[in-house]
C-alpha positions as CSV (number, residue, x, y, z in Angstrom):
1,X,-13.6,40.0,-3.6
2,X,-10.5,42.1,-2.5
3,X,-7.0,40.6,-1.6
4,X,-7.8,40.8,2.0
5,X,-11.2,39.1,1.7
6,X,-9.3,36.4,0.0
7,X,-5.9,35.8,1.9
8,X,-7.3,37.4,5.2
9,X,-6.2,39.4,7.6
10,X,-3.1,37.4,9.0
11,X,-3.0,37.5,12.8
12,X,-5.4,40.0,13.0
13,X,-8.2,36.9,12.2
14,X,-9.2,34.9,15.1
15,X,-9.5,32.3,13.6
16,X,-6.0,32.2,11.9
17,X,-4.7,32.6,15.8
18,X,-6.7,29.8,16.7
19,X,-5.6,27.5,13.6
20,X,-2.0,28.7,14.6
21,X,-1.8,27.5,18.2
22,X,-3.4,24.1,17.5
23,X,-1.2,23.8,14.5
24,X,2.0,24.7,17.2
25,X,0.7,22.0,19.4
26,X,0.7,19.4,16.7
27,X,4.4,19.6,17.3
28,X,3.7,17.7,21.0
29,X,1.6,15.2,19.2
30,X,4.6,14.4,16.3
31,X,7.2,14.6,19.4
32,X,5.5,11.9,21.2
33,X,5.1,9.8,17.8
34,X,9.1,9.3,17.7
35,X,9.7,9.0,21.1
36,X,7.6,6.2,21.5
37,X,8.9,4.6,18.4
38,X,12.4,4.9,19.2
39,X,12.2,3.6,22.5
40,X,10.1,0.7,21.6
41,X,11.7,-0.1,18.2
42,X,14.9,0.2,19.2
43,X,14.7,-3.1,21.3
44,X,13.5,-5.4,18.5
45,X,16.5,-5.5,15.9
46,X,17.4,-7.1,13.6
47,X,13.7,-6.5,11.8
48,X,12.2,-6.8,8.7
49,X,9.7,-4.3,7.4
50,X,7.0,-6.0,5.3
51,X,4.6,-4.5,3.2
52,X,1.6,-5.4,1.1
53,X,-2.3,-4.9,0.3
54,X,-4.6,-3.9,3.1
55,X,-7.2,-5.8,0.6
56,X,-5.8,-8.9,0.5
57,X,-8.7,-11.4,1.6
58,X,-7.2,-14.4,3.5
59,X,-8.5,-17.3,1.3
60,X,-5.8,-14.9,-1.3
61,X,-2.5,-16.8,-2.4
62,X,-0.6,-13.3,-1.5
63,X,-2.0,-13.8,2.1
64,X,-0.9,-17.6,2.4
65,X,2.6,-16.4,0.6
66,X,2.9,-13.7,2.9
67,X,2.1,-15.5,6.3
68,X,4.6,-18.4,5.3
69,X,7.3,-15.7,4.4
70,X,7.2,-13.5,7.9
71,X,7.0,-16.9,9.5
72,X,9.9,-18.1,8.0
73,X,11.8,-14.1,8.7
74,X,10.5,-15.0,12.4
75,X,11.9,-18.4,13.1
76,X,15.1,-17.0,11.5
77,X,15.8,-14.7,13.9
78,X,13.9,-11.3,12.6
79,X,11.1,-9.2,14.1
80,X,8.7,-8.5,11.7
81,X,7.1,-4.9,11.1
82,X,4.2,-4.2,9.3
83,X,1.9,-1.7,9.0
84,X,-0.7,-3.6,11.4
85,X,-3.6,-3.4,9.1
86,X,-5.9,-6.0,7.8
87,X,-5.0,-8.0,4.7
88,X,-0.8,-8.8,4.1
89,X,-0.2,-7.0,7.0
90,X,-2.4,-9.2,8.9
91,X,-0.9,-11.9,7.7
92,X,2.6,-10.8,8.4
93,X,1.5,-10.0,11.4
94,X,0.1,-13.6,11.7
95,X,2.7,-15.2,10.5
96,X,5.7,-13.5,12.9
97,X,3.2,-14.0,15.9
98,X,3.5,-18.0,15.0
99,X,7.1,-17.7,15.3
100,X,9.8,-17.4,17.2
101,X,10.6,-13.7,17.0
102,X,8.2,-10.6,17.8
103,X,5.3,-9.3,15.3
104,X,5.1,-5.4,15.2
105,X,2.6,-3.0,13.9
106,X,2.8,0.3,13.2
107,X,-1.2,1.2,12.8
108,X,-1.7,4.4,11.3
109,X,-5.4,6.1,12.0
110,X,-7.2,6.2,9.0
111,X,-11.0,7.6,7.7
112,X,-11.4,4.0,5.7
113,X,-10.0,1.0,5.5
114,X,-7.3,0.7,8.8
115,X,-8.2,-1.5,11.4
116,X,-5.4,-3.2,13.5
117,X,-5.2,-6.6,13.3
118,X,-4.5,-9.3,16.8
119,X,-1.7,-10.3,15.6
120,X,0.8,-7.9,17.3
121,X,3.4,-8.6,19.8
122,X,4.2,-4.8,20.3
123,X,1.4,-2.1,18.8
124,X,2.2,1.6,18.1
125,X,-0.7,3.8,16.6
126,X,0.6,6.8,14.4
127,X,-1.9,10.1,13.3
128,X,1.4,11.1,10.9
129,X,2.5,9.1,7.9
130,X,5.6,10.9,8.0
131,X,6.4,9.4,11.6
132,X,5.4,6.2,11.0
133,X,7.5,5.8,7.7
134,X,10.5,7.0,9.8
135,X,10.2,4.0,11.9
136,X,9.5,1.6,9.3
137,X,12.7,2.7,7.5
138,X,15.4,3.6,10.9
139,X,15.5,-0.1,12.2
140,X,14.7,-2.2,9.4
141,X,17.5,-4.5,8.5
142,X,15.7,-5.7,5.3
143,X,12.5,-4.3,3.0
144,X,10.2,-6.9,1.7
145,X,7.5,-5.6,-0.6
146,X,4.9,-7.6,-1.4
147,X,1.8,-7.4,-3.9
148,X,0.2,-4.0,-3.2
149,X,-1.4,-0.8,-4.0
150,X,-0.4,3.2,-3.7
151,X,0.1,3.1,-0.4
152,X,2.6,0.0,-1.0
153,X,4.3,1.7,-3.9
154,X,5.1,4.8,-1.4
155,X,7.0,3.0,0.7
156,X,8.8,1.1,-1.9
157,X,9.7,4.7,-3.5
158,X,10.4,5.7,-0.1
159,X,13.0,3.4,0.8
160,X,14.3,3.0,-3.2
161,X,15.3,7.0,-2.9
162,X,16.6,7.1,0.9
163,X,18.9,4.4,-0.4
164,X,19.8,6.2,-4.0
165,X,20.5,9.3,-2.5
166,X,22.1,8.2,0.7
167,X,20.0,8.9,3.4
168,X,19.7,6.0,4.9
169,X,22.0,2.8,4.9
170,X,22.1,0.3,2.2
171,X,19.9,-2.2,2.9
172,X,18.1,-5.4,1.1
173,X,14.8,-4.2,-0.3
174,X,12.8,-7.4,-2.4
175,X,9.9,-7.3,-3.9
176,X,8.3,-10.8,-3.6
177,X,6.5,-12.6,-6.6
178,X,7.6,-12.1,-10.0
179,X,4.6,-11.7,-12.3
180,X,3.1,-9.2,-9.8
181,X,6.1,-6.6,-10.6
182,X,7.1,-7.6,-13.4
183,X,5.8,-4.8,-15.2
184,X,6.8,-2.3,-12.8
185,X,10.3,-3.5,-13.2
186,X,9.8,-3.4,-17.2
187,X,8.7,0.0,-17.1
188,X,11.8,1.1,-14.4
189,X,14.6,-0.1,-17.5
190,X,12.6,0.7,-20.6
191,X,11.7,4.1,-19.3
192,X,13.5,5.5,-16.1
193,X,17.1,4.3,-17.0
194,X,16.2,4.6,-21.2
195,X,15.3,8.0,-20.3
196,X,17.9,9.1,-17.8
197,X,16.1,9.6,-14.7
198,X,17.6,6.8,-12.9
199,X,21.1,5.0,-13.4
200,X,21.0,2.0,-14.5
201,X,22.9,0.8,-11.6
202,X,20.2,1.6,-9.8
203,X,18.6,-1.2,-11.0
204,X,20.6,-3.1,-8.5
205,X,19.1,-1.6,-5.6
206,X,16.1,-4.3,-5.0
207,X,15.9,-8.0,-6.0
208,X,12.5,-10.0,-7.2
209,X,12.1,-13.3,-6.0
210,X,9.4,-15.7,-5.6
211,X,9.9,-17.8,-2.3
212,X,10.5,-17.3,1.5
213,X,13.4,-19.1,1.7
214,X,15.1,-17.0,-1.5
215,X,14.1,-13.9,1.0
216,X,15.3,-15.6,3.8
217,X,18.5,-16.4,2.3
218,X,18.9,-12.6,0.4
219,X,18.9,-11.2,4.1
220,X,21.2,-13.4,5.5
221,X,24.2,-13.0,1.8
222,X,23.3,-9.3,2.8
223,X,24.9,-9.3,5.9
224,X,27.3,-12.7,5.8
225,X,30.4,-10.0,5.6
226,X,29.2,-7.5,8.0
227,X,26.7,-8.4,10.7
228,X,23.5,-6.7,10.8
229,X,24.3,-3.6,13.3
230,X,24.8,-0.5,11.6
231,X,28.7,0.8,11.2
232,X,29.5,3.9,12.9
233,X,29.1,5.7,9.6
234,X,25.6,4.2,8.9
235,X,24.5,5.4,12.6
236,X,25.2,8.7,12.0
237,X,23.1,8.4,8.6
238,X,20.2,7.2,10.3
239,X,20.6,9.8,13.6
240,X,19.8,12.4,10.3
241,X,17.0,10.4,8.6
């Protein structure tokens, strides 16, 4: 097999021409994913992104912990945001929709696993990751990460390295129940700072803690100095996110 049999024949394939324009329409498709988040998310501050296992049955502790925690976020005065799937996003979901403030998900379409759950005041379905992380991250006014799998370590990476390297405002980020992350937390000291590849201030970025009301009350010492709308500096970090 020749370089041209391998790599093709550029635009002189059809079907490289073909791949091409759908690939230039996409762009339509990822244009109207923002859009539609902006304009609906941007209603709903102050919010609280909450994240956790899509496995999570409901007769699960995590579930009961997690539905008492957004209910609590909710009657507080915070929309809650999830990812709108089954397990501790349902019951984030459920939990916000038995309060006082709205329940959002941001469903994401998926081969396996990701069915939206009824728990959702306002409903946005995303094809994109990438979009759909935007909007967790550009209106939340808090990160609360509970027990979860690769898909909940992304986002807590996600929001950890926006914050560390000053993309995106400082915000609360807490990981909720102790003995779930412990380890992780172990492994961030005795390896990543040990080994220089974080600071150890960085430590300081997130908090562990065990109850609703410590969450609750986290949020609120956040903000008690400052209010929970971005400064003028803060909105021109997230108009670049």
């Amino acid at each position: 097999m020749d370089q041209h049999e391998l790599f093709g024949n550029g635009s002189l394939n059809p079907l490289n021409d073909s791949l091409m324009s759908r690939e230039s329409w996409k762009i339509f498709q990822i244009m109207a994913e923002f859009v539609e988040g902006f304009e609906r998310l941007s209603q709903i501050k102050p919010s609280v992104s909450v994240f956790g296992s899509a496995r999570t049955a409901p007769d699960h502790p995590y579930y009961k912990l997690a539905e008492d925690l957004s209910r609590a976020l909710s009657d507080a005065g915070f929309s809650v945001v999830s990812g709108g799937g089954p397990g501790i996003m349902e019951a984030a979901n459920k939990g916000a929709h038995g309060g006082k403030s709205p329940s959002i998900g941001l469903n994401i379409q998926l081969p396996h696993e990701q069915s939206g759950n009824p728990y959702q005041d306002i409903s946005l379905n995303f094809r994109h990751f990438f979009s759909r992380k935007v909007m967790f991250v550009k209106y939340a006014s808090a990160y609360v990460v509970l027990p979860g799998g690769f898909g909940t370590l992304d986002e807590l990476a996600e929001i950890l390295t926006l914050v560390q390297t000053g993309k995106t405002r400082r915000i609360p980020i807490i990981l909720v129940y102790k003995p779930y992350w412990q380890g992780l937390v172990d492994w961030f000291r005795d390896t990543l700072v040990a080994e220089g590849a974080i600071n150890a201030e960085d430590m300081d970025l997130f908090q562990v803690l065990d109850e609703p009301t410590e969450v609750v009350d986290a949020i609120f010492a956040h903000y008690e100095d400052r209010g929970f709308e971005p400064s003028r500096r803060e909105r021109e970090m997230l108009l670049d996110l």
